[in-house]
C-alpha positions as CSV (number, residue, x, y, z in Angstrom):
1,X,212.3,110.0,8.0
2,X,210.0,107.6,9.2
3,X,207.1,106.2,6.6
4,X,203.9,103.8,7.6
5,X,202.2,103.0,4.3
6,X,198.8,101.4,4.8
7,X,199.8,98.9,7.9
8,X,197.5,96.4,8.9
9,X,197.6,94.0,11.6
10,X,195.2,91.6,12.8
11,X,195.7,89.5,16.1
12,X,194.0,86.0,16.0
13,X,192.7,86.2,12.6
14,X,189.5,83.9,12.2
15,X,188.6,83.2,15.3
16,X,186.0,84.8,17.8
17,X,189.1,86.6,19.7
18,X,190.1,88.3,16.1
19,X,191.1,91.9,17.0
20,X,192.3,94.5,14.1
21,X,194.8,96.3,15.7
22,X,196.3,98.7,12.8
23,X,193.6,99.5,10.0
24,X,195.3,100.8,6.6
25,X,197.6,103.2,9.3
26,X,199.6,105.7,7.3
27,X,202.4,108.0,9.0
28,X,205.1,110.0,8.0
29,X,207.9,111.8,10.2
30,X,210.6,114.1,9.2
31,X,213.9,114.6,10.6
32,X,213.9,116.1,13.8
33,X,209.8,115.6,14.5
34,X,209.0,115.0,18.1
35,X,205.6,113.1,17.4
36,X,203.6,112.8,20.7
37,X,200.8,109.6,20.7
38,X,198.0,109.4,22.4
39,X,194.7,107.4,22.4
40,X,192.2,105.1,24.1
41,X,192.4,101.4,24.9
42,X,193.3,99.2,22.0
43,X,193.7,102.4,19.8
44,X,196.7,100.6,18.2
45,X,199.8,102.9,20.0
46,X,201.6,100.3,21.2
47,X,201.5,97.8,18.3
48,X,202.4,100.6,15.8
49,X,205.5,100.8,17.9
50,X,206.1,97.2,18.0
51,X,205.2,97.3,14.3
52,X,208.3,99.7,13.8
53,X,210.5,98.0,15.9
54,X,209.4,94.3,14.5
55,X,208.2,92.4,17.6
56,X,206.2,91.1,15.0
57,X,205.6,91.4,11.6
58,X,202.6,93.2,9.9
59,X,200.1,91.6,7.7
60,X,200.4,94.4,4.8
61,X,201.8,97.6,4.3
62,X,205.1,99.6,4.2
63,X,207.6,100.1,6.9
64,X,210.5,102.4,5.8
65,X,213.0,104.3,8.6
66,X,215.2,106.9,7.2
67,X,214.9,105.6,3.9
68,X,215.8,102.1,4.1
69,X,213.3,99.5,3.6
70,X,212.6,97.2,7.2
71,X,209.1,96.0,6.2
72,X,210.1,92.6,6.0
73,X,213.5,92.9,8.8
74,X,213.4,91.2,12.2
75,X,213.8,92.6,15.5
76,X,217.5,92.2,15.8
77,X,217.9,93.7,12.4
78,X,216.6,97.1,13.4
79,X,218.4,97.6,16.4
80,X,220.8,99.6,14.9
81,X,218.5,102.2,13.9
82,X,216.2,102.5,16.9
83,X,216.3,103.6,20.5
84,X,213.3,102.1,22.6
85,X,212.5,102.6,26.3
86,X,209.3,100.7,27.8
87,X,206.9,101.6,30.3
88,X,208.5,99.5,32.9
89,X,211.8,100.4,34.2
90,X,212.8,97.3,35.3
91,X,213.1,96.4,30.7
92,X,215.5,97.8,28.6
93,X,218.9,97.3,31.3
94,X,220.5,94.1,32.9
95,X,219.7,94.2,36.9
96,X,222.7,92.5,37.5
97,X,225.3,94.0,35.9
98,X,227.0,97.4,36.9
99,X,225.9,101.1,35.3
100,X,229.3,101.2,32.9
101,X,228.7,97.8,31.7
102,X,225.1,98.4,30.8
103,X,226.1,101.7,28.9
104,X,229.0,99.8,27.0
105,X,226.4,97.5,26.2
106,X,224.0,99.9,24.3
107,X,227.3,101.6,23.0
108,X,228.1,98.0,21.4
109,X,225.1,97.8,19.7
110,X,224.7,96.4,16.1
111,X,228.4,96.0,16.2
112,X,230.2,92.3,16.0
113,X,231.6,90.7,19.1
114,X,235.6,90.9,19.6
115,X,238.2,90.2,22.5
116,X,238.8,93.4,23.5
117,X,239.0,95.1,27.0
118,X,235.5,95.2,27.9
119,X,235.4,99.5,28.7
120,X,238.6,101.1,28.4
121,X,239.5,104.6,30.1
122,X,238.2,106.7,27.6
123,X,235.0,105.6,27.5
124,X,234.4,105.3,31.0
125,X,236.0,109.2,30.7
126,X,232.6,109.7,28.0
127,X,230.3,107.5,30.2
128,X,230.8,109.6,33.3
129,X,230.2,112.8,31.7
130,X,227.1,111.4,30.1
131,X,225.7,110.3,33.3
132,X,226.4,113.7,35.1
133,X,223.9,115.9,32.3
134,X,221.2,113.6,34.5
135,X,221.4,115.4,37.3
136,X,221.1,112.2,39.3
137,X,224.3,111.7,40.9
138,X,225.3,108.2,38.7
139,X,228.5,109.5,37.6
140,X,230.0,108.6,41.0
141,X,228.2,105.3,40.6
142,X,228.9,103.8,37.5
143,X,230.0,100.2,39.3
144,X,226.9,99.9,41.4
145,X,224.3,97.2,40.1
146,X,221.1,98.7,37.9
147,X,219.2,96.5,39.7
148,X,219.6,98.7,43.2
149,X,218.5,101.8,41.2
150,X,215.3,103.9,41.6
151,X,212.4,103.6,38.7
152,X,213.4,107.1,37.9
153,X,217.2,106.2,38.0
154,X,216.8,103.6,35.7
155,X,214.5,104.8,33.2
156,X,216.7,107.9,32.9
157,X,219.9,105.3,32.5
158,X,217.8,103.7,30.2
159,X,216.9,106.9,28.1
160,X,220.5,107.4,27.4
161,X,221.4,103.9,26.5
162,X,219.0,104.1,24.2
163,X,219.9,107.4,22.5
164,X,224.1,106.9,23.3
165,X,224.5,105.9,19.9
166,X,222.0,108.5,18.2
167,X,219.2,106.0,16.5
168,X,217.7,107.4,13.7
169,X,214.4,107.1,15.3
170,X,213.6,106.6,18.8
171,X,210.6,104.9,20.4
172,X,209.2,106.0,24.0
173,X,206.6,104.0,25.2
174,X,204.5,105.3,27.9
175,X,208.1,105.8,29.0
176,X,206.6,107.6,33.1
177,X,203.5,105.9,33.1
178,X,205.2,103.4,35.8
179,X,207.0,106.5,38.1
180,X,205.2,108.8,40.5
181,X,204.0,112.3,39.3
182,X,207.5,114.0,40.4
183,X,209.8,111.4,38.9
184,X,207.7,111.2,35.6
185,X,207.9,115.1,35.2
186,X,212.0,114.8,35.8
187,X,212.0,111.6,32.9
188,X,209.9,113.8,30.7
189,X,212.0,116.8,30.7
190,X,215.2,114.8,30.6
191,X,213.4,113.3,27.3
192,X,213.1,116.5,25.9
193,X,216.6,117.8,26.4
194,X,218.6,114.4,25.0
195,X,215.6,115.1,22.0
196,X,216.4,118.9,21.2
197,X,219.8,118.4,22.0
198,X,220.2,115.4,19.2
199,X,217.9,116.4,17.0
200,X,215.9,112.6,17.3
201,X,212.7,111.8,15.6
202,X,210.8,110.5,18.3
203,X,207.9,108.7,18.8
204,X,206.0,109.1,22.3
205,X,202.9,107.4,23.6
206,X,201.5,108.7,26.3
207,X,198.3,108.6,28.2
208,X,198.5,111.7,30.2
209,X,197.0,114.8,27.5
210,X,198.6,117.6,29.2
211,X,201.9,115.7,28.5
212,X,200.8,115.2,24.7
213,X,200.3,118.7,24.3
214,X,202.9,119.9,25.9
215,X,206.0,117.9,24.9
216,X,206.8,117.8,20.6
217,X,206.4,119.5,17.9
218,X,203.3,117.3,17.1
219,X,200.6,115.5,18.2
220,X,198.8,112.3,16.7
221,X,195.6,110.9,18.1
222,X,194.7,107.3,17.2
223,X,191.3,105.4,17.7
224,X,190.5,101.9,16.2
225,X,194.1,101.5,14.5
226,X,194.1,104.4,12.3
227,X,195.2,108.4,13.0
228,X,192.4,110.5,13.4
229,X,193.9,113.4,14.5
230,X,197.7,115.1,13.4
231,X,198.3,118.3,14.9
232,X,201.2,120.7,14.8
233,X,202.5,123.5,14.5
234,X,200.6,126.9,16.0
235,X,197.6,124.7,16.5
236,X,199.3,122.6,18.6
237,X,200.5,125.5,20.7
238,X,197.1,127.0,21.3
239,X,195.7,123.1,21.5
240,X,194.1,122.5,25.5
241,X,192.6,119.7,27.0
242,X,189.0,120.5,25.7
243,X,189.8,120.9,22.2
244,X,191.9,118.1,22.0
245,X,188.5,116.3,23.2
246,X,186.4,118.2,21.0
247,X,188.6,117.1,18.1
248,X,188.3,113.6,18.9
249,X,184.5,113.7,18.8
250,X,184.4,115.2,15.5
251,X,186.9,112.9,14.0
252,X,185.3,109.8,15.3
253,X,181.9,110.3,15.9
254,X,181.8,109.5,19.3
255,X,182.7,111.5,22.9
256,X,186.3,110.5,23.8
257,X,185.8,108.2,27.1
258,X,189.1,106.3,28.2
259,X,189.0,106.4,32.3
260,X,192.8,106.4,32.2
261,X,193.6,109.3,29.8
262,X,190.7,111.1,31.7
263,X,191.8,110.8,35.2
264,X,195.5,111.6,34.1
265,X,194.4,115.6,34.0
């Protein structure tokens, strides 16, 4: 499971840029939960995600992931247990190297360093059957440079280094908001399969709604660095556009008005 236990995190404390961006935010996912995030501008989605995956650490509060205690843990020290892919396609691979070396890479990851063969048959043998559940042709390119790879191409390569070792919890961050409508829709529904098909908990911020309530078994809304609005279940399945901004207003008080959440539908 993942648990957030009263979190709090201020950027530029005491000074006239000070900016709370998580206030007292509490959060708890099961096994298996495919949690979907959305909010407005400086809601606090992206720095609970950094939170989790400790970019930087929090001024109070909890942080526990599958039961072991990270509050406290740097970056490097939670790798082992998290998958993350970024909004921009060009993070998260090396341009330069080749397809097979980036996958061995994320396959290598939390382990020491030896002198072994870098890949050997077998797991170029795993690696190419990986690739071909894309659907993008990569298997008969694993020793072409990421770099010369399409946006989608690489987020998708980058999806599956991030889940190629199964991470107890995995991070998307506005994971299509860089890709054009078609490509996004392909990511999205390649998300969902490596989810269902692993059984991760997943985290996804996203700004498009339809997205939000479509993908997950749950949805969280977040507005001035706390969650206003947790939805699952048969709710979430009868849940539309409207509501969802109906549901705002009455949690917050105010008429939901983000010009890039609104545009996206």
């Amino acid at each position: 499971m993942l648990e957030l236990v009263n979190v709090r995190k201020t950027f530029n404390p005491k000074t006239v840029n000070e900016k709370v961006a998580l206030d007292g935010l509490n959060l708890r996912l099961e096994e298996g939960d495919f949690v979907t995030v959305i909010g407005g501008n400086g809601a606090g989605k992206s720095t609970m995600l950094n939170a989790i995956a400790g970019v930087w650490p929090i001024d109070s509060g909890r942080i526990a992931i599958d039961g072991y205690e990270v509050t406290h843990l740097p970056e490097y020290r939670r790798a082992a247990l998290l998958g993350r892919v970024f909004q921009d396609p060009m993070t998260g691979t090396a341009a330069t190297m080749q397809i097979e070396e980036n996958l061995a890479l994320a396959a290598r990851r939390g382990q020491g360093r030896t002198l072994k063969v870098g890949i050997t048959r077998q797991e170029r043998e795993a690696y190419r059957e990986k690739l071909a559940k894309l659907g993008l042709g990569l298997e008969d390119r694993m020793t072409a440079k990421v770099g010369l790879l399409s946006g989608g191409q690489r987020q998708a390569l980058t999806l599956l280094m991030a889940t190629l070792k199964k991470p107890k919890l995995l991070l998307l961050d506005e994971h299509t908001a860089a890709l054009d409508p078609r490509t996004a829709a392909k990511v999205l529904a390649l998300s969902e399969q490596i989810v269902t098909e692993n059984h991760l908990m997943t985290l996804m911020v996203t700004h498009n709604m339809r997205d939000a309530i479509r993908y997950g078994n749950r949805l969280i809304m977040m507005n001035e660095g706390r969650v206003i609005l947790d939805i699952s279940g048969e709710e979430k399945k009868r849940l539309t556009v409207e509501m969802l901004m109906d549901a705002f207003a009455k949690a917050s008080g105010e008429a939901f008005a983000n010009d890039r959440i609104l545009l996206s539908f």
